[in-house]
C-alpha positions in Angstrom: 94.8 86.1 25.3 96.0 89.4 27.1 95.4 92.7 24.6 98.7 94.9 23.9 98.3 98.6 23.4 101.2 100.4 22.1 101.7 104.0 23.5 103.8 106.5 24.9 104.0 107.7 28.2 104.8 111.5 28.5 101.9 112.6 25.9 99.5 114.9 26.8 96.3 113.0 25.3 95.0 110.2 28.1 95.0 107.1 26.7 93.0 105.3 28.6 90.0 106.8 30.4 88.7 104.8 33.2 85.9 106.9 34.5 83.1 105.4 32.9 83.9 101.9 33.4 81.3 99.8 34.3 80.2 99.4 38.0 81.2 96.2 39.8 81.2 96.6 43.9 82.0 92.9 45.1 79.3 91.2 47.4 80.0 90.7 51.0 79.5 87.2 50.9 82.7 86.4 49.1 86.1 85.7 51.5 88.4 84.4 49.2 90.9 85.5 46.3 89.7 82.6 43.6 85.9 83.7 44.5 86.6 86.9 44.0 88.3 86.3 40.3 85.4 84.0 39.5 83.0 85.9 39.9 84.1 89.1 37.9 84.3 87.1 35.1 81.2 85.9 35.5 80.0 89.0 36.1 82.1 91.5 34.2 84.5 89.1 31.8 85.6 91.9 29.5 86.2 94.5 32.2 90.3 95.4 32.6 91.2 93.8 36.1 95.0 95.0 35.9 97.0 96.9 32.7 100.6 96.6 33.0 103.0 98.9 31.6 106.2 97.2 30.1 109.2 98.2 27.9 108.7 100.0 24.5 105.9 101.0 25.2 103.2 98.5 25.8 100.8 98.4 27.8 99.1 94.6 28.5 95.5 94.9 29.1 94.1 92.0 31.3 90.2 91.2 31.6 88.5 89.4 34.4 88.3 86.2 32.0 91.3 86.7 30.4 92.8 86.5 33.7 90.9 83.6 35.1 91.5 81.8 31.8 95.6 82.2 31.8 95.9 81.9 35.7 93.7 78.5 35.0 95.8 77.3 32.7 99.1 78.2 34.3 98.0 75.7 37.6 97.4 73.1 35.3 100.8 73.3 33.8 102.5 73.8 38.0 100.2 70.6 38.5 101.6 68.9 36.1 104.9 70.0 37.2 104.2 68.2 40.5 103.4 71.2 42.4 100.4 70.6 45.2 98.4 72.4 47.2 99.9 73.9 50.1 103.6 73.6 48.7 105.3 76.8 48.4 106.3 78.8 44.8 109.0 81.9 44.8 107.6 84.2 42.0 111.1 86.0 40.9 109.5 88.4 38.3 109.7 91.8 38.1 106.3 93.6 37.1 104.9 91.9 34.5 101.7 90.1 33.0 103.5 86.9 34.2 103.9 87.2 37.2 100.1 88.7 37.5 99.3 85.2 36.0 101.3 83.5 38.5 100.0 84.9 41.5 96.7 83.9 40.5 97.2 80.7 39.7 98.6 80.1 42.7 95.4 81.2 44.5 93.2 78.7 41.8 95.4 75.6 42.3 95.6 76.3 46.6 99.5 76.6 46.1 101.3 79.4 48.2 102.9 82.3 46.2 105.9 84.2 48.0 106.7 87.0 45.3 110.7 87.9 45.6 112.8 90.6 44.3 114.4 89.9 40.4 117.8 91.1 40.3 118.2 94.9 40.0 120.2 96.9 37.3 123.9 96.8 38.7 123.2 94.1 41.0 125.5 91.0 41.2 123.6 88.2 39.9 125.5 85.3 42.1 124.7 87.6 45.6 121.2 87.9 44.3 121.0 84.0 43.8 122.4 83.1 46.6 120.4 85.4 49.1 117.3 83.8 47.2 118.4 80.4 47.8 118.6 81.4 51.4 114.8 82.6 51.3 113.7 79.5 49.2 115.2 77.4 52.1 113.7 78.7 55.0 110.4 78.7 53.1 110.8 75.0 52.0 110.3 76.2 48.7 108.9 73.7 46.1 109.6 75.7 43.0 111.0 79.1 42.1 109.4 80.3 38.9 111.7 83.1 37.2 113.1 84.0 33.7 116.0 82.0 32.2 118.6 84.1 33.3 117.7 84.1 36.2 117.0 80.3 36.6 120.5 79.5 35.3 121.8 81.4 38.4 119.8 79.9 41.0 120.1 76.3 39.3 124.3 76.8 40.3 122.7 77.2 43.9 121.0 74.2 44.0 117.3 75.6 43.9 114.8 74.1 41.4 114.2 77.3 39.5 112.5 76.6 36.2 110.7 78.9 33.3 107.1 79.5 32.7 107.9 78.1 29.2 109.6 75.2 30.6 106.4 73.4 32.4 105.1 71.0 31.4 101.8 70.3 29.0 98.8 71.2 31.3 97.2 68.4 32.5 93.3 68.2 33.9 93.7 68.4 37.9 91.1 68.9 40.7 92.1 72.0 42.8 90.7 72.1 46.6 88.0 74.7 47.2 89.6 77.5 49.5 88.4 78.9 52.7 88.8 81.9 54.8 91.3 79.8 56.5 93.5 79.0 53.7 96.4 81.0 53.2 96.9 83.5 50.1 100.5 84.1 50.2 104.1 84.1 51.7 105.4 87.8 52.4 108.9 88.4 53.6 109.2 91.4 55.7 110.9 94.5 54.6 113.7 94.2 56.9 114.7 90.7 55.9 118.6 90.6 55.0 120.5 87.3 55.9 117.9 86.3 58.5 114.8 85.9 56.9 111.4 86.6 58.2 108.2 86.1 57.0 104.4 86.3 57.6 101.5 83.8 56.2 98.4 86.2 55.2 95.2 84.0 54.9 92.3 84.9 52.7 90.7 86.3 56.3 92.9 88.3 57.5 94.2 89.8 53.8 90.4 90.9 52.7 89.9 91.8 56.6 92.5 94.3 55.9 91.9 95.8 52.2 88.1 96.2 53.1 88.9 98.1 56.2 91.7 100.2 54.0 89.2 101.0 51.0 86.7 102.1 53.8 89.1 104.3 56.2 90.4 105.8 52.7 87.0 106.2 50.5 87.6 103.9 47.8 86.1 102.0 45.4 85.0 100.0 42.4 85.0 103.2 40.5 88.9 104.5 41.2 91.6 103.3 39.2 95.0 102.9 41.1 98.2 103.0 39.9 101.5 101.8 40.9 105.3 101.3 40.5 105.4 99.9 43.8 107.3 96.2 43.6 105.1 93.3 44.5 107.4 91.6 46.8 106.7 94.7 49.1 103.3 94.3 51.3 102.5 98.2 50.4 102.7 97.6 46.6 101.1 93.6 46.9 98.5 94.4 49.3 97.9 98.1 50.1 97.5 98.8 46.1 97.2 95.8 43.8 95.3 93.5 46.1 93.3 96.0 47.3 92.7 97.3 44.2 91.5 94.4 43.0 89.3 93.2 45.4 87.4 96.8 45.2 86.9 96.1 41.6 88.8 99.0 41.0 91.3 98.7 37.4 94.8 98.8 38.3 97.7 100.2 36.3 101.0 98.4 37.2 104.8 99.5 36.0 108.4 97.8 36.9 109.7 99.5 39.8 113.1 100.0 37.3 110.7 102.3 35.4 110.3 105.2 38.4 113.6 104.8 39.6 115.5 105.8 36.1 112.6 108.2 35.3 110.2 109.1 38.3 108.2 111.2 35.8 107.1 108.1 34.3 104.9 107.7 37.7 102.8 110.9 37.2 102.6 110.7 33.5 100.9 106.7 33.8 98.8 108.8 36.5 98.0 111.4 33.7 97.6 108.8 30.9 95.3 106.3 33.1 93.0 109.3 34.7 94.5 107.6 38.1 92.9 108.6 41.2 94.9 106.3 43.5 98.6 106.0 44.0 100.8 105.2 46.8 104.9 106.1 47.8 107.3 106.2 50.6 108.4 110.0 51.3 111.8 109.8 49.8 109.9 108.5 46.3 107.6 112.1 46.6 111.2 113.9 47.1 113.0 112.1 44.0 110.4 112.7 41.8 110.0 116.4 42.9 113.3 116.8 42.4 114.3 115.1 39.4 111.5 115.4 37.3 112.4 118.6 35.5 109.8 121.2 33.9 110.4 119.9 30.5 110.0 116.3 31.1 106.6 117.1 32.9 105.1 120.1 30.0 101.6 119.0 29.2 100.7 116.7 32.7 97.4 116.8 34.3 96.8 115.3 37.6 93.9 116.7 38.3 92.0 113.3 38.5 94.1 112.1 41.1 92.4 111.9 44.5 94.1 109.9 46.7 98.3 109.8 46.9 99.0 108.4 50.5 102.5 108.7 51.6 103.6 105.6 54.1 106.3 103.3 54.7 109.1 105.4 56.4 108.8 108.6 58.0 106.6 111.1 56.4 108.8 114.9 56.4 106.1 118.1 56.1 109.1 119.9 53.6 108.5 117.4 51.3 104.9 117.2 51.6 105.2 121.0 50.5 107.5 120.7 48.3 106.0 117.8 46.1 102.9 119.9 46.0 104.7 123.4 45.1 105.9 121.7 43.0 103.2 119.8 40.7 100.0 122.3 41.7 100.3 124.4 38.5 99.8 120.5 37.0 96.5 120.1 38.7 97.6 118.3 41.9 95.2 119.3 45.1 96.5 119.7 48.2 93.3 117.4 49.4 95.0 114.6 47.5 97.7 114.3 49.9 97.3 111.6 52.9 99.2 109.9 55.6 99.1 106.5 56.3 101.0 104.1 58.8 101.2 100.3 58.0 103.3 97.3 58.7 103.5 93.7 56.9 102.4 92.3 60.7 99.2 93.9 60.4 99.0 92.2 57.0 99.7 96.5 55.8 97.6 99.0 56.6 96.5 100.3 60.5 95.8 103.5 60.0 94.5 106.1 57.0 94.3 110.0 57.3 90.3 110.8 57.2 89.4 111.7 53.8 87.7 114.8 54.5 91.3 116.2 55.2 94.7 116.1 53.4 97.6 115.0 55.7 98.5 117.4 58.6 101.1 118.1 61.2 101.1 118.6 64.7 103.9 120.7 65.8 105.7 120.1 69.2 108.7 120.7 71.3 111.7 118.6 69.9 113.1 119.6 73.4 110.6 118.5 75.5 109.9 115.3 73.4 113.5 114.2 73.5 113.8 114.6 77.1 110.6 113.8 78.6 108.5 111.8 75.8 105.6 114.2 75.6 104.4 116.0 73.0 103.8 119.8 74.0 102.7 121.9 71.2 104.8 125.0 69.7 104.5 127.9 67.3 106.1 126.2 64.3 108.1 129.2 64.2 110.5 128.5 67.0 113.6 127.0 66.3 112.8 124.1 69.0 109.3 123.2 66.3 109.5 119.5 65.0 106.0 118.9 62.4 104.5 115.3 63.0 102.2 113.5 60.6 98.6 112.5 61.6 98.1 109.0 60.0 94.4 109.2 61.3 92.4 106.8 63.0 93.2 102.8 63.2 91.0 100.7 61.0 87.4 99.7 61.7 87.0 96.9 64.1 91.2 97.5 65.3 92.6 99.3 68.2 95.6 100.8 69.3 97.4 101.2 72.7 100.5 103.5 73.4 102.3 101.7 76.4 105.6 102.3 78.1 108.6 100.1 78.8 106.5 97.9 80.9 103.5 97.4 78.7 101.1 99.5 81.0 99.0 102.5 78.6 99.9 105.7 78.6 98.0 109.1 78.0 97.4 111.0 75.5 100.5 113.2 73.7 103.0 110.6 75.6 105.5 108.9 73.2 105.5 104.9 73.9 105.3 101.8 71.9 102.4 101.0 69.8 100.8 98.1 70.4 97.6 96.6 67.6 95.1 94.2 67.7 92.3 93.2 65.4 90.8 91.1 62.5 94.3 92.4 60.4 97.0 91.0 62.7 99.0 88.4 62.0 99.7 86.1 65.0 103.5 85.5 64.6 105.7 84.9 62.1 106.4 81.8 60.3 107.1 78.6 61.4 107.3 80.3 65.1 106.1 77.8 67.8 105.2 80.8 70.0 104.6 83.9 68.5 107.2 86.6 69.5 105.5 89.2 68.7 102.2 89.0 70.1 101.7 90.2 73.9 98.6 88.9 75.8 96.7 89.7 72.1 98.4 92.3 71.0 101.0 93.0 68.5 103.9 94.3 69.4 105.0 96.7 66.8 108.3 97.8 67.5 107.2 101.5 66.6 106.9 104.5 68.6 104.2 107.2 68.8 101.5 108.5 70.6 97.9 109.3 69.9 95.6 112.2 70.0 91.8 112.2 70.7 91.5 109.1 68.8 94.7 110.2 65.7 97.7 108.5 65.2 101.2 110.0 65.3 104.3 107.7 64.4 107.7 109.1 66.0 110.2 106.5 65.0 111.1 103.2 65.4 112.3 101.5 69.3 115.7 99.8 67.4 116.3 103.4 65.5 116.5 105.8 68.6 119.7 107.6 69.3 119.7 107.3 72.8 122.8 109.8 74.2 123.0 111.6 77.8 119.5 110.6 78.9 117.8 112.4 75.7 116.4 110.2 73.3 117.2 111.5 69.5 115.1 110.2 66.7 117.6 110.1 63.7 115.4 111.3 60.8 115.2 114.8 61.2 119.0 114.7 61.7 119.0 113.4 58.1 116.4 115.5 56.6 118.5 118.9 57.8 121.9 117.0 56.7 120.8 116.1 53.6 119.6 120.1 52.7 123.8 120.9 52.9 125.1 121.5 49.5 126.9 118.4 47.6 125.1 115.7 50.0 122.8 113.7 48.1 119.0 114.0 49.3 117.9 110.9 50.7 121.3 109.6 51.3 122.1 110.4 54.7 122.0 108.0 57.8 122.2 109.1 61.8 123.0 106.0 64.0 124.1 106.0 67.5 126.9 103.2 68.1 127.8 102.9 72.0 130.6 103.9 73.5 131.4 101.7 76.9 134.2 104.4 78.1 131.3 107.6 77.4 128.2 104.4 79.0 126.0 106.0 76.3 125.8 106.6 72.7 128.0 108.2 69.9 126.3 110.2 67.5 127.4 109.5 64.0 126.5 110.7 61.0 127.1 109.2 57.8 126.5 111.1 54.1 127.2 110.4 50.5 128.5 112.7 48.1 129.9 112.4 44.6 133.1 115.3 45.7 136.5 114.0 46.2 138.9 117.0 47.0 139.5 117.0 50.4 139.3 120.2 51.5 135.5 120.4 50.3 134.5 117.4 51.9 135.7 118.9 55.0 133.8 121.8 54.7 130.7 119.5 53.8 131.2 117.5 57.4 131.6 121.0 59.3 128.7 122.5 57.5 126.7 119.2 58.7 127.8 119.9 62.1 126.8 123.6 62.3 123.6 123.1 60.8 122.5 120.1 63.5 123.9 122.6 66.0 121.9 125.6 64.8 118.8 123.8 64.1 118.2 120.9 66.9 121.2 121.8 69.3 122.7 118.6 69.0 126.4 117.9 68.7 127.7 115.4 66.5 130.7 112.7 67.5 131.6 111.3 63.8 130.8 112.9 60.3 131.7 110.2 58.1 131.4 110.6 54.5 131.0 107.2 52.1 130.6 107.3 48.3 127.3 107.0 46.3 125.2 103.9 46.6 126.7 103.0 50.3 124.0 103.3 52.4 121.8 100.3 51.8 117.7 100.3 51.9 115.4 97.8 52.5 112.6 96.6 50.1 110.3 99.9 51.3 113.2 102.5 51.2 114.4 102.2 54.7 118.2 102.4 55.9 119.4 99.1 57.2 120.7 100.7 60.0 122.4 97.5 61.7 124.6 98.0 58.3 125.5 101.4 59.0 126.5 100.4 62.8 128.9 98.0 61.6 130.6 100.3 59.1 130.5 102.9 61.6 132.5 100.6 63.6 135.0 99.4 61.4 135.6 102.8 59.8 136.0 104.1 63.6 138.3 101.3 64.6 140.0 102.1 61.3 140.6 105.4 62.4 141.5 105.0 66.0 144.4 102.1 64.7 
């Protein structure tokens, strides 16, 4: 029932222009997911709710009643199945109208989605089965939907992993009617390797959260978002599709596969789409200013696009420049650019830049914030200038409390952790007795920052610091300035500090990839990296390790896994030392 378009990305007509569409705000009065599909088809049935891009090509156009219809049809079928309200269902999809379907018909038959990563290009099918079967057991999984090949591999793990094709005839079943209370869906946290984590988001505390984020940012029914972002991540699931959705805004989906082997194919599904929305960690704004070359970008207008928030890891003012030197002459505005700061514990987003004003940067004394935690402005001309984002304000009806090792607040411009509370928090993790991460209300975050009249600043995360001779080092400056030395790959550097019980602090190490292999080069490469840290933030490195491509490992949202790095650090050291 879902329309397919056939068109190429990368031509300079739009395709589809989303401007006029018709109006359809959503009414206050509706607090869950199945209301809110029920009534746009009632309302609007012929109006696109998502289009998805897919291989050759296509582009799947769903409608409100389209949707409902499918998604309707698809619980009967998982009914049938013997799936029951409340039991679990991995989704192992990449982007795709199917796993749209799924979701929703999770949310119609009150059974509990948890969307998971589908193996990756060059990924070892077995590790990816078997770290899935891990996830499906601590979930209590009832059912892992996902596409043969990949049910074949998790069927040798012993999970019950079956096709959409392979359920059964659907069978007339009565679905409970869903409250506020009732949850919406599984999400693992970003972090999760071997020991999983994850949160329960109830229909509450999810449209509690995209409300406040359309507000804080200026959106609404009349935007159109669009996103690469995988749906297993809370920033692609929540921060864009859901809250795209539940705006009434039309939202443009593509395979994450589809940026990362041609990041040009993000701005031109902006161009063809008229998209005023998107959303990207920093380092996807660097790869795409970087390798999307002049010709593969001739002919792109982005001048509709009004909103392009950068969240998820640390947000670097050279590449907030550079991506817009980059693509202004394409109709980018600098006013497009935000900041935002999130986490899957606050179901995602706690803070939004104002939209009267494109992200900006305090600058401040690396010096003095190293040493003493306080955040003492500087010409960003000296040589001691470190630019912080503002991520703005916390969300309506949410507050925000900078405390110090013993949980009592601190002032204004002093660095501490950040604690949250408010109608977006989720109260501890699941199946927690006692949550532990919640602190007499309030979440504890685990990130560090400090506010100013009322703004947000993020400085780094409490398990990331470098702490060495008393000075506390964040490590992502140290990898933005690494990663500028000739033959390193950008975004492939990682600063850890590993301790050293005969020094009773920390070891500096730095660890970079690179594609060289003669000697001689490489050791210019790690005394280049040295000078340069030197010269710039006066630091002094203990180990300059270098690793080949594709060593360094990310989490779901682009993040090192820096507890990785420590343990190579540690083997190659003891290596070295033996």
């Amino acid at each position: 029932m879902y329309k397919v378009h056939t068109f190429p990305l990368g031509q300079a007509q739009h395709a589809f222009d989303l401007s006029n569409k018709a109006c359809l705000p959503l009414p206050q009065g509706i607090g869950t997911i199945p209301e809110v599909l029920k009534y746009r088809a009632a309302i609007a049935p012929d109006q696109t709710a998502f289009y998805v891009i897919g291989a050759q090509n296509t582009v799947t156009e769903i409608s409100n009643d389209a949707l409902l219809q499918e998604a309707t049809l698809l619980a009967h079928r998982l009914a049938a199945h013997g799936v029951t309200a409340g039991d679990i269902v991995l989704l192992a999809f990449e982007t795709s109208p199917c796993l749209v379907t799924a979701f929703f018909a999770c949310q119609l038959g009150g059974f509990l989605p948890c969307i998971v990563e589908a193996p990756s290009l060059g990924v070892h099918g077995a590790s990816w089965a078997e770290r899935l079967a891990v996830r499906a057991k601590y979930a209590g999984a009832r059912l892992i939907l996902a596409p043969q090949d990949c049910c074949d591999l998790l069927k040798e793990t012993g999970c019950d992993a079956i096709t959409i094709e392979g359920l059964p005839t659907p069978q007339e079943a009565r679905f409970p009617a869903p409250t506020a209370d009732t949850p919406v869906f599984l999400q693992f946290t970003s972090g999760t390797t071997s020991q999983p984590k994850a949160l329960l988001i109830d229909n509450r505390t999810l449209l509690s959260n995209v409300r406040g984020l359309a507000l804080a940012a200026d959106w609404s029914h009349r935007d159109t978002v669009v996103s690469w972002l995988p749906l297993y991540h809370d920033m692609g699931l929540v921060a864009l599709t859901m809250c795209g959705f539940v705006t009434g805004m039309s939202v443009v989906l593509m395979p994450s596969n589809m940026f990362t082997m041609n990041p040009a194919r993000w701005l031109w599904a902006i161009h063809s789409f008229r998209g005023t929305v998107t959303s990207a960690p920093n380092f996807a704004y660097q790869f795409v200013a970087t390798h999307a070359p002049e010709h593969r970008t001739r002919g792109l207008d982005l001048s509709s696009l009004r909103c392009a928030f950068n969240a998820a890891e640390f947000i670097q003012k050279k590449t907030v420049e550079h991506f817009f030197d980059r693509f202004a002459s394409h109709g980018l505005k600098r006013e497009a650019l935000f900041a935002a700061y999130g986490l899957a514990e606050c179901t995602v987003a706690v803070s939004f830049s104002r939209p009267s004003e494109s992200v900006r940067f305090q600058t401040i004394s690396r010096r003095q914030f190293m040493t003493q935690g306080v955040a003492t402005p500087i010409e960003a001309t000296s040589s001691d200038a470190w630019p912080i984002a503002c991520v703005g304000p916390v969300l309506k009806e949410h507050e925000v409390m900078i405390v110090d090792n013993d949980g009592a607040p601190l002032p204004d411009r002093r660095q501490g952790q950040i604690y949250l509370r408010g109608p977006s928090v989720v109260h501890g993790y699941y199946k927690e007795a006692t949550p532990s991460n919640i602190r007499n209300g309030w979440l504890v975050t685990g990130d560090l920052g400090y506010l100013d009249n009322g703004d947000l600043y993020i400085t780094g995360r409490i398990k990331d610091l470098i702490i060495r001779a008393g000075a506390n080092i964040s490590p992502y400056e140290i990898e933005q300035i690494a990663g500028e030395i000739e033959g390193v790959r950008s975004g492939a550097v990682g600063a850890i500090g590993v301790t050293d019980p005969m020094k009773g602090t920390e070891n500096l190490v730095v660890f970079f990839e690179t594609t060289q292999k003669a000697s001689d080069t490489v050791e210019a490469m790690r005394q280049a990296i040295r000078d340069r840290l030197s010269q710039k933030l006066s630091i002094a490195v203990d180990h300059v390790l270098d690793v080949p491509p594709h060593t360094l490992q990310k989490t779901t949202s682009g993040k090192l896994q820096r507890v990785k790095l420590v343990q190579l650090a540690q083997a190659k050291l003891s290596t070295a030392v033996n």
